[in-house]
N, C-alpha and C positions, 0 to 999 in steps of 0.2 A: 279153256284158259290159255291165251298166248302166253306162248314161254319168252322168257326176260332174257336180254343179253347180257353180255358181261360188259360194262363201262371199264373207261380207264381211271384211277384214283384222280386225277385233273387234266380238265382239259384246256391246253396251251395256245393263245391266239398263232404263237408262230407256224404248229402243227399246217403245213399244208393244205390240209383236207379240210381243216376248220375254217383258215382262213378263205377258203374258194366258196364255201358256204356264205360267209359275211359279205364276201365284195357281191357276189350274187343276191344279196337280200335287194328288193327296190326301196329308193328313199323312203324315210320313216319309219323302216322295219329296222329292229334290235335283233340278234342272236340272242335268247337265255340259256337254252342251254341245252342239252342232248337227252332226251328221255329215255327211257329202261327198256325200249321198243327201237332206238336207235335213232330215232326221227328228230331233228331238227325242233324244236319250239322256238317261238317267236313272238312279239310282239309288235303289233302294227297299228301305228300314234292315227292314221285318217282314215281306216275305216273299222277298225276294231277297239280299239282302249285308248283313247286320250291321254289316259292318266296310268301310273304304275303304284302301286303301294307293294313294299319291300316291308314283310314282318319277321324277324326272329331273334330270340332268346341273345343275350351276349356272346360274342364271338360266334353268330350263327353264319356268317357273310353277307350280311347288308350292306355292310359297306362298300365290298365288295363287287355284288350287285349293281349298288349305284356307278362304282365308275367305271364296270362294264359296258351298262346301258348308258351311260353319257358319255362317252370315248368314242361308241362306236356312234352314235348321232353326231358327235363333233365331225368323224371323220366323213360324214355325208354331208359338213358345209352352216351344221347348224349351229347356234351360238347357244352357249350356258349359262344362267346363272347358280352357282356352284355354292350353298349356305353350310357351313360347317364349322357348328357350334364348339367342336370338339379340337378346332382350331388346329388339327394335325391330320387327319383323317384324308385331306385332300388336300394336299399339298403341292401332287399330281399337275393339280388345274391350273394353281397359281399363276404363274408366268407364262401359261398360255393366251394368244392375243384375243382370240373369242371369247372367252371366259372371264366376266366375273365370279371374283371369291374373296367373300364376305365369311368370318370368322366371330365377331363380340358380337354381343347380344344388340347393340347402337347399330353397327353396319349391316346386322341381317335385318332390322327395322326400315333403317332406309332405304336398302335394297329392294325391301316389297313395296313400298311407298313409290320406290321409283317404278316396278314392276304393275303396279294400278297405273299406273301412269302411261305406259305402252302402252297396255292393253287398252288403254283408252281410243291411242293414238290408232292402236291396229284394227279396232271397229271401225274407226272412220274411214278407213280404204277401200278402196272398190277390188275386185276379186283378181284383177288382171294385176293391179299393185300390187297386193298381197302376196299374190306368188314370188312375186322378186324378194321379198322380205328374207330374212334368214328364219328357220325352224326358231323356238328359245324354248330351250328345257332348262324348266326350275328342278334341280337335285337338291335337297333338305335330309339331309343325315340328322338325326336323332330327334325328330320330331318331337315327340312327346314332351320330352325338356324345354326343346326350343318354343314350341306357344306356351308352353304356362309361364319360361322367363317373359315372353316377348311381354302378354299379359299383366305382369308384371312389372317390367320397364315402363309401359302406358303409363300406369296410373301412378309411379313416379314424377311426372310433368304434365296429366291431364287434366283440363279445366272444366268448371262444372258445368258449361254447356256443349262441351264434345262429348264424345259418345262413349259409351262404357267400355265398348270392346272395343279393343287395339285394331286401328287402320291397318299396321301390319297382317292383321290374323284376317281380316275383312280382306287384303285383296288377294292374299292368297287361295281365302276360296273362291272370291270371285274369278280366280284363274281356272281353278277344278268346274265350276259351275260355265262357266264361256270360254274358257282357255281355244276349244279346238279349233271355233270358230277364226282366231286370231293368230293360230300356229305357236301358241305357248299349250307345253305339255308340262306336267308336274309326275316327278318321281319321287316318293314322299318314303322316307324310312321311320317306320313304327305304327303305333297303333290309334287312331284318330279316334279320340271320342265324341259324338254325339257335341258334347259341351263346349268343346273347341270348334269344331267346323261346320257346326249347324247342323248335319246332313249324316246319315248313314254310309258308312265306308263302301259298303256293297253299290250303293247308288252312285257315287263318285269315282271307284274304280273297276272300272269293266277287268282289269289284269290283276289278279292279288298275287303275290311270289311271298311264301310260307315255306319255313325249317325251323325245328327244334320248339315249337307253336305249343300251347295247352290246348287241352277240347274246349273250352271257354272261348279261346281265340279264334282254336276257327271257325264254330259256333257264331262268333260275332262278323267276323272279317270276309268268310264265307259261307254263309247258308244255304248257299245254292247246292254245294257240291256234297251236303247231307250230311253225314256221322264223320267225325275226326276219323283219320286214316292211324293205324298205329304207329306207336311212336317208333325212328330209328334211327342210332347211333350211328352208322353210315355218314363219314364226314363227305360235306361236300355235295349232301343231299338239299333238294328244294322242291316243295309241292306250286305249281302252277296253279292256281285256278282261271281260266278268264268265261266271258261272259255266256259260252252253249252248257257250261257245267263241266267240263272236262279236267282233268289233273292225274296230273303224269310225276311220278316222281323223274327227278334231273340232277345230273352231274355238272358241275361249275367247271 
């Protein structure tokens, strides 16, 4: 059994050592965060996970999470679309010039609408364009709430021959389903159901990041990585899983 190091209660982007780590990552790789082995974890948008799903319990640091992982892709030149239902959460981003952020239930609607819309744009490009494009990471804080309002909203002004489910809700998966191709990645906070995105969360996110989780959840969000890991009170704790089965607990 490898023995476990001691972390430090949080780790600080100014910390030196940390940050020689990050400027070192190659584009499209995230820091998450430091595992109980000392090692470096990460996340890499072109050839390992597309997509991030952030899961845990209130005040688990999702949010957190999220504008870790999207701060440090801005500062590699990429631009964001920042939805934050919670209207305070990211605040952060606002008056940043790369960044859309969208806040009422209305502007995170038309932001996907517009976001189907790109993506359309960015299929049509040949591979040598593309690359000039900027990265676009869609970050979506509080998921769960936000499809069932959006859901919602639709059928507040929907006619009987559109379609039942919210073009918002349709292009954001159509982002998770083609996103990579296009250089849109999605960082989704919460727990996707089935009913909302079509598709099985496991199938959609090669990268799951879990703290403060039931066995149900990881059960559902990660099956690969087998039996829930026991629970622990350790603030500032996150289970990894991505897509060889691997998961390390980690210090933020």
């Amino acid at each position: 059994m490898q023995k476990k190091t001691a972390l430090p209660t949080m780790l600080s982007f100014s910390a030196p050592d940390l940050r020689e780590q990050i400027e070192a990552l190659p584009e499209g790789t995230a820091l998450i965060g430091i595992s109980t082995t000392g090692r470096a974890i990460a996340v890499d948008l072109d050839t390992e996970s597309p997509h991030v799903l952030v899961c845990t319990a209130s005040g688990g640091g999702s949010t957190t999470m999220l504008r870790s992982l999207t701060a440090q892709f801005l500062h590699q030149g990429a631009h964001a679309l920042v939805l934050d239902p919670k209207r305070i959460s990211h605040l952060w981003a606002k008056a940043l010039p790369t960044v859309t952020h969208r806040g009422n239930i209305a502007g995170i609607h038309d932001a996907l609408i517009g976001l189907a819309d790109e993506l359309a744009r960015r299929n049509q490009l040949a591979d040598d364009e593309l690359a000039d494009v900027p990265r676009l990471i869609v970050a979506m804080d509080s998921a769960n709430t936000t499809l069932r309002k959006l859901a919602r909203y639709w059928e507040t002004f929907r006619q009987k021959d559109e379609p039942e489910t919210s073009p918002a809700v349709t292009a954001l998966e159509e982002a998770l389903w083609s996103g990579r191709a296009a250089r849109v990645h999605v960082i989704l906070d919460g727990t996707p159901h089935t009913s909302a995105l079509g598709a099985a969360a496991h199938e959609l996110f090669a990268t799951v990041i879990l703290a403060r989780f039931t066995a149900d959840t990881w059960q559902r969000l990660a099956p690969i990585a087998g039996p829930a890991p026991k629970p622990s009170k350790h603030p500032g704790r996150f289970h990894v899983v991505q897509r060889d089965g691997t998961h390390e607990w980690l210090c933020r």
